[in-house]
Each structure stands twice: as C-alpha cells, then as structure tokens.
C-alpha positions as CSV (number, residue, x, y, z in Angstrom):
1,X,-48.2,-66.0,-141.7
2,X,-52.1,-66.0,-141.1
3,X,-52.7,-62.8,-142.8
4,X,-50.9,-61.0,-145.8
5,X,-49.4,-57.9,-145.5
6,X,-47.7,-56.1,-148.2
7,X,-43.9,-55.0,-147.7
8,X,-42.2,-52.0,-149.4
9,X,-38.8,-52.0,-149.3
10,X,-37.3,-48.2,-149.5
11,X,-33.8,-47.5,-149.8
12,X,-31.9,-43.9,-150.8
13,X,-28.7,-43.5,-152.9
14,X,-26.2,-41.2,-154.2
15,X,-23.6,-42.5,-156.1
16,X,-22.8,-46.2,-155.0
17,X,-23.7,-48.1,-157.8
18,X,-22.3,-51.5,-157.0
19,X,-23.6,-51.3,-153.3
20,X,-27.0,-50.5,-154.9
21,X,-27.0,-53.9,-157.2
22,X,-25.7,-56.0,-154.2
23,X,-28.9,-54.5,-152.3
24,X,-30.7,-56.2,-155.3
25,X,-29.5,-58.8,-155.5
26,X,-30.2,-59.7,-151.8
27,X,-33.5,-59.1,-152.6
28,X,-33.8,-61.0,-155.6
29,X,-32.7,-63.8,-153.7
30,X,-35.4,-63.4,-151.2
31,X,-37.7,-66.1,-150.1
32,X,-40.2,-63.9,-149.8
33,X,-40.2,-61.1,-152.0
34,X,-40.8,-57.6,-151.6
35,X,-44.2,-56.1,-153.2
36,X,-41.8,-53.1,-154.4
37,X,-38.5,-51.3,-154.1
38,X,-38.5,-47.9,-154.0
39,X,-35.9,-45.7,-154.4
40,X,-35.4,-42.2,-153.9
41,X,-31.9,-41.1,-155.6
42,X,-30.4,-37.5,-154.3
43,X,-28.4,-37.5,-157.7
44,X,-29.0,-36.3,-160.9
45,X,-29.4,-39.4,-163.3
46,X,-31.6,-42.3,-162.4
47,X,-29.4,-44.8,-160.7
48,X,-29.4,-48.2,-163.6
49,X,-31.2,-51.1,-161.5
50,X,-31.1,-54.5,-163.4
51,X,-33.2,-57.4,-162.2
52,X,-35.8,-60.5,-163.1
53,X,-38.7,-58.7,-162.4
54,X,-39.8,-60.3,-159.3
55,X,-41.3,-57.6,-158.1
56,X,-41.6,-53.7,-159.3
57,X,-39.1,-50.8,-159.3
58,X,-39.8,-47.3,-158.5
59,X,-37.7,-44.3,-158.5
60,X,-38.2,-40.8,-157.2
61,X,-35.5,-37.7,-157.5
62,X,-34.7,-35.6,-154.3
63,X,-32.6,-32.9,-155.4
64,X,-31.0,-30.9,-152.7
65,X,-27.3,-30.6,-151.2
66,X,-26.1,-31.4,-148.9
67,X,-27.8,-35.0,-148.5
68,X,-31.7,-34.5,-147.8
69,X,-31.9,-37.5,-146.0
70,X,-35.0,-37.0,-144.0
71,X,-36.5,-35.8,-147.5
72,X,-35.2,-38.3,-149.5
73,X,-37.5,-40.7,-147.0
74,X,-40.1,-39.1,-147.1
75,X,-40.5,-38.9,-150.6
76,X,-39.6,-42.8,-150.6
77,X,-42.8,-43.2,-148.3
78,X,-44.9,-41.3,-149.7
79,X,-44.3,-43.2,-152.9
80,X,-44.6,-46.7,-151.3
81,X,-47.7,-48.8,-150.8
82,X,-46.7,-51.2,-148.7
83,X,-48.8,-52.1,-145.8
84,X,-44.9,-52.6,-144.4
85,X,-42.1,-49.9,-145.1
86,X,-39.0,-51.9,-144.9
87,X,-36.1,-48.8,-144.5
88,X,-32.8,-50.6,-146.1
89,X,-29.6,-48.7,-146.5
90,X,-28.3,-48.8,-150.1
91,X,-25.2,-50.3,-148.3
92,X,-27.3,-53.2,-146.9
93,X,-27.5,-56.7,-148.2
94,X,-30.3,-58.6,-147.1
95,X,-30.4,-62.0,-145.9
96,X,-33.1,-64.3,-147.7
97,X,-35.5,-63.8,-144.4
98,X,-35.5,-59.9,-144.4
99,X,-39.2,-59.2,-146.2
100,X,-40.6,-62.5,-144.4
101,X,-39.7,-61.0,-141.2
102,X,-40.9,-57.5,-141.8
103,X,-43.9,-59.2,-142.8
104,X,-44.2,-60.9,-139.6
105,X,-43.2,-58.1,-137.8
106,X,-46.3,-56.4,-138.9
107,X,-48.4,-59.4,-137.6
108,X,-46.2,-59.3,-134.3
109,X,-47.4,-55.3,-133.3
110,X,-48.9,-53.4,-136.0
111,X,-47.6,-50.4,-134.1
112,X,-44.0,-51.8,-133.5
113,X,-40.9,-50.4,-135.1
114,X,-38.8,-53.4,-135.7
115,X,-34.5,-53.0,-135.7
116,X,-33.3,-56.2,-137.4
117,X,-29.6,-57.2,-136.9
118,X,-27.0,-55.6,-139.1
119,X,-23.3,-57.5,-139.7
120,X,-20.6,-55.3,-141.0
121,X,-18.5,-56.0,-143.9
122,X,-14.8,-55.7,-144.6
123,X,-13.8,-54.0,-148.0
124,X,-13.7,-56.5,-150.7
125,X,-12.9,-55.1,-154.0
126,X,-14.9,-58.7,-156.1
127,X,-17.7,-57.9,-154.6
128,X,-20.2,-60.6,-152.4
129,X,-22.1,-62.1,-154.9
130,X,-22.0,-65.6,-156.5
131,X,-20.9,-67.0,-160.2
132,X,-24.9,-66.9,-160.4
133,X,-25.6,-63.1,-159.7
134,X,-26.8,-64.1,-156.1
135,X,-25.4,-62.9,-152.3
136,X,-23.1,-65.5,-151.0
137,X,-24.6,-66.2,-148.1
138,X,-22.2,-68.5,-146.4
139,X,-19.3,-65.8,-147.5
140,X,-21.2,-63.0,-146.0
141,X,-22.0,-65.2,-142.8
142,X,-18.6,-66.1,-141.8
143,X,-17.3,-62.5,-143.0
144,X,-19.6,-60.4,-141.3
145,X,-18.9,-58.4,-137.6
146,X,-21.4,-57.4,-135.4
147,X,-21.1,-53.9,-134.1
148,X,-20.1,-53.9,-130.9
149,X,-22.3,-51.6,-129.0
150,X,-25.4,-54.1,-130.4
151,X,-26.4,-56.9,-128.5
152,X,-26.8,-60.6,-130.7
153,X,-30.0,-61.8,-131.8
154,X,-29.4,-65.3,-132.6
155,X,-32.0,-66.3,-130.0
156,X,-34.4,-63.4,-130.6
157,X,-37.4,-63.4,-132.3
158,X,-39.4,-60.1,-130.8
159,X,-37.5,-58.5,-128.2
160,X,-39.2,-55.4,-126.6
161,X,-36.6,-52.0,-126.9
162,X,-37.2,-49.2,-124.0
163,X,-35.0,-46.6,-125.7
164,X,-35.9,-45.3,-128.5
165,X,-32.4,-43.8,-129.7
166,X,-31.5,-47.2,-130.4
167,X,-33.2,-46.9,-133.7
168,X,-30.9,-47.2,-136.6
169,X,-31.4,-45.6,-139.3
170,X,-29.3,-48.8,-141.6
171,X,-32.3,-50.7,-141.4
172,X,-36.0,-50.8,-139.4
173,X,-39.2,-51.8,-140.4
174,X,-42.7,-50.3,-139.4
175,X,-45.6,-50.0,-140.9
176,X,-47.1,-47.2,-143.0
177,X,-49.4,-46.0,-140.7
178,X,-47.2,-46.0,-138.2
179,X,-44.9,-43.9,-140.0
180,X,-47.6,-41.3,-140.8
181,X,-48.9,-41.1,-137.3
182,X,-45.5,-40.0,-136.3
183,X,-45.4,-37.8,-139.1
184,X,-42.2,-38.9,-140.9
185,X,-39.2,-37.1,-140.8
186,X,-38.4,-33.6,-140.2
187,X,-37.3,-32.2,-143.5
188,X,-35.5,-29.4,-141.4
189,X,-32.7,-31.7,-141.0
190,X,-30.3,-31.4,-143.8
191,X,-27.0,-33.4,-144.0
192,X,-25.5,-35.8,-142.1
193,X,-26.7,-36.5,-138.4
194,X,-29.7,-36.7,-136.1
195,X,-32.4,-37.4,-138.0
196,X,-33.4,-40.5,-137.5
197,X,-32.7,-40.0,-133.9
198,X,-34.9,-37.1,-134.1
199,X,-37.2,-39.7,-135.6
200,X,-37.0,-42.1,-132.8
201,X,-38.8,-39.6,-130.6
202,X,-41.3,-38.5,-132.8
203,X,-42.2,-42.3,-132.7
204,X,-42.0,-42.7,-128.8
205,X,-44.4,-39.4,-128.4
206,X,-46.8,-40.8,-131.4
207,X,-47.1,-44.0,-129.0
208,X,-45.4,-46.7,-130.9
209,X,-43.5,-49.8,-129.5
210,X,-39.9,-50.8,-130.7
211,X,-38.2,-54.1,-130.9
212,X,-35.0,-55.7,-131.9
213,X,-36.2,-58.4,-134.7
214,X,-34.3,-61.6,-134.9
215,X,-34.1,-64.3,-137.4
216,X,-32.6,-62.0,-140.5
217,X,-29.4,-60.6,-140.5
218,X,-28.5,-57.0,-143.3
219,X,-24.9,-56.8,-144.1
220,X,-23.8,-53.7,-144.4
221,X,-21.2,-53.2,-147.3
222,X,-17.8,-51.5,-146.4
223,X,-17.1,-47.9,-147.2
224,X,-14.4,-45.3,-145.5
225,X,-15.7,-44.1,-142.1
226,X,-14.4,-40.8,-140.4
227,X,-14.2,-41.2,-136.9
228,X,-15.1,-38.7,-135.9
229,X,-16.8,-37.7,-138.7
230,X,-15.2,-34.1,-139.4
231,X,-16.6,-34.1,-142.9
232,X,-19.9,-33.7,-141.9
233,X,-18.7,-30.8,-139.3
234,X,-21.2,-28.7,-140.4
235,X,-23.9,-31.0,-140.9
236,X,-23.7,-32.2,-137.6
237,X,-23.7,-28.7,-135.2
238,X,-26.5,-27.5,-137.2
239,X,-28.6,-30.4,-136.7
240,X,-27.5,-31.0,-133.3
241,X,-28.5,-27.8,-132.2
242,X,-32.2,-28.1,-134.2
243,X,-32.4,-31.5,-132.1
244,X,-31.8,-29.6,-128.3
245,X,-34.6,-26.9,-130.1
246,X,-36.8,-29.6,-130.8
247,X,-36.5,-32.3,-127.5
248,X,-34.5,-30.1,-125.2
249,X,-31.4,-32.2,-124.8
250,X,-28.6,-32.9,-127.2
251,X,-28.2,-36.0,-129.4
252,X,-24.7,-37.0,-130.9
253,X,-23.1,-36.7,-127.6
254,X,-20.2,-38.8,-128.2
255,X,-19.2,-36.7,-131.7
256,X,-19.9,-33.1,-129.9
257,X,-17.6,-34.5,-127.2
258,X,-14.8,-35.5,-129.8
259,X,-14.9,-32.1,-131.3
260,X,-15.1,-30.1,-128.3
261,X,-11.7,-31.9,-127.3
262,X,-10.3,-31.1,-130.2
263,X,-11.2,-27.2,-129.7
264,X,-13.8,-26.8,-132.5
265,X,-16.5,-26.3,-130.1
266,X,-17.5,-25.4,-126.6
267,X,-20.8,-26.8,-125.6
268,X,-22.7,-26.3,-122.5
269,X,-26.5,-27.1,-121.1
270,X,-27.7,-24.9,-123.2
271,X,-25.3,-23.8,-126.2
272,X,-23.2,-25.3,-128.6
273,X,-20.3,-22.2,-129.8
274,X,-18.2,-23.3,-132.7
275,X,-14.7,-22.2,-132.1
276,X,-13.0,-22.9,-135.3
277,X,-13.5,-24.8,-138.5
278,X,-11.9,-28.2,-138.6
279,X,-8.7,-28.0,-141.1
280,X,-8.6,-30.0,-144.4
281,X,-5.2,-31.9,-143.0
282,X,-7.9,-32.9,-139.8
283,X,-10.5,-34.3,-142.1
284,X,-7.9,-36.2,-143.6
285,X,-6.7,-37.6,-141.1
286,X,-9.9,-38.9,-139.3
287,X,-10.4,-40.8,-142.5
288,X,-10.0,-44.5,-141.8
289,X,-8.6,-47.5,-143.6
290,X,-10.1,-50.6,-145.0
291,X,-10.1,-52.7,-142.2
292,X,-12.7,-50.3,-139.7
293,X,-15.6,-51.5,-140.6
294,X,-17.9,-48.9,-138.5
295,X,-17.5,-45.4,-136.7
C-alpha cells in the first residue's frame, strides 16, 4: 500500500463467548493487524478478551432489550478511530488478509463500502483453532460453504455492486467518514431485522459506491438458525413497517411472505396487519439442526 490508513475493527456481542475468542484469534493471526478492536457488548458484564497485545482493546456497554443493534454500532463507531471501520460479526473469523484488504479498500474508493466474502461453518463442538491458539486455516478452507445466493470472489479484487441491499451486515468495510456522512444507523430500529438494510440506503442517498472485495474470506461460525425466523416475530413487523415509513417499500420480503402464508399476517402495498401471534410449538419448530448452516 502507498499510503497508511488506519483500520478499526468493530464487532458487537451478547453472550457467545467462544465465538468472540475465535474472532480474536483470527485477528491475532493477522498479517496485518488491526489498529484496534472495539467492542460494544449488549450484556451486562464485560465480555473476557485474552490476547498478545498486538494491538488495543476497547469496550463499550449498550444496554437495551431487545438487541440494539443499530445502537450497539453506533456506539462502536463513535468509539473507533480508525481511518477504516472494519464491521465484523462476533461470529466471523477472519482470514489472515481481512485488515490488509480493508486497508486497501480504503486506497481503492475512499467513499466505497466494501462486502468481503463470507464462508459458512458447520457446528463443531472443538472449536477451529490450532494446538497453538491460532485459526486453522486449511480446516476452515476446506470446511467452509459459500452461501448460495452470493456470487464467488476467487477472481475478484474490486467488483463494482449496483444494489445496495446487497450489503451484509456479517461483515463490510467503509471508512469513517463515509459512515458519518450517511449518518450511521437509525437507532429506531430495535431487534432483529432491517437495519442494516435500512443502512444500505442511507449509504446510496449519501452518494457512496459499493463493492464486493475479494482476496479475504470471514468464516462465519455455526449457530441455530430459524427459518423463518419466528423468534424475532416481533422484531421483524415492527421494523419492517418503520422501513416502508422510511423508503416507501418493504424490505424482508421473503420473511413477510413466509409469515403471511402461515396466517400471521396480511400485507398489502400499503399495510402490514398482524393476524395472530406465532405459537411457542411454531417457534420450535422453525428451529433448525446442526447441519443448516444459514437461513
């Protein structure tokens, strides 16, 4: 790279401990280390985060409940003071490349909003990680599934993105002023669902470009999905219907769909009715097993 620029890696967590130290780990083991993680935990006790001291730590509480996603990143932000704000989800594990790309990125379009590949992990109950405390790579490599609505990115290095509801909110990359010019997230989403959607077009109208980013790979550690996820029921029609307030369309489609044919909702152009409550015996059973690896 011809010019430095400094990367913040952000992630959020609540609860999962052992994904959290395989997040570390990855980027202990990175070739090119972050300036800082910061992490904003939506739990009451500091998550414990033990490392070599490569590079600094810091933490920041969001209370709230349900999740406060779109707050808990924002507060991450605003906390961070990297020229780069590398989002990782506490299930990621990043390859060795991840910070030297987001680096580059940078470099590439100092306005662009980067979407690096993401693999998907079957549950393994040792964990990913060496004898030495490292990711192992090769594992994670030959282990990992791509999702299937992404396209590969073995041959990509900046690929130019026309829709912005591609971004994901597992892992992307911008840089800080980016992120401030579109304002961050909108802290009236609360729960599960739409924000960073909602994001994606407060980045379009703010003028920035988006890419998919090749030459790093996240793996995303395994936890049980719900497909569809009733569990978030809630979550979901409240934030869907603050989405068609905000952009005038609906976003989530394919789960509003799901619900209206089970009779929980009737949605049309302009309303979104909930019929009934999903059932504690229907959450249950939308729960999937170990081997779906992604909703």
């Amino acid at each position: 790279m011809s010019t430095y620029r400094s990367v913040s890696v952000l992630t959020l967590v609540r609860g999962r401990q052992k994904h959290l130290d395989h997040l570390v780990a990855g980027l202990e083991a990175q070739a090119f280390p972050p300036d800082e993680l910061v992490v904003a935990y939506m739990q009451d006790e500091r998550p414990c985060i033990e490392m070599d001291g490569r590079f600094p730590v810091r933490c920041v509480r969001v209370a709230g409940e349900p999740m406060p996603l779109a707050a808990a990143r924002n507060r991450a932000a605003e906390l961070a003071e990297g020229d780069v704000l590398a989002f990782l989800d506490v299930d990621c594990i990043p390859d060795p490349h991840f910070v030297r790309r987001a680096a580059e990125a940078h470099v590439h379009d100092e306005n662009g909003v980067f979407l690096p590949e993401v693999r998907y992990l079957p549950g393994n109950d040792s964990g990913w990680l060496s004898s030495d405390g490292s990711p192992d790579y090769d594992l994670l490599t030959s282990t990992g599934v791509r999702h299937p609505s992404k396209r590969p990115l073995d041959e990509t290095s900046f690929d130019p993105i026309a829709d912005f509801g591609e971004l994901w909110g597992l892992a992307f990359i911008m840089s800080s002023r980016t992120w401030k010019a579109a304002g961050g997230m909108d802290e009236e989403y609360i729960g599960y669902g739409a924000e960073e959607t909602d994001l994606g077009q407060r980045l379009k109208r703010a003028g920035a470009r988006m890419y998919w980013l090749g030459g790093t790979i996240c793996f995303h550690q395994h936890h049980h999905v719900h497909k569809p996820p009733l569990q978030h029921f809630d979550s979901i029609i409240r934030n869907a219907r603050l989405y068609r307030s905000r952009w005038g369309e609906w976003c989530m489609q394919y789960w509003l769909d799901d619900f209206e044919r089970r009779g929980l909702v009737k949605r049309s152009e302009e309303r979104l009715e909930v019929l009934r409550q999903p059932s504690a015996s229907e959450i249950a059973e939308t729960r999937q097993g170990a081997d779906v690896l992604f909703s």
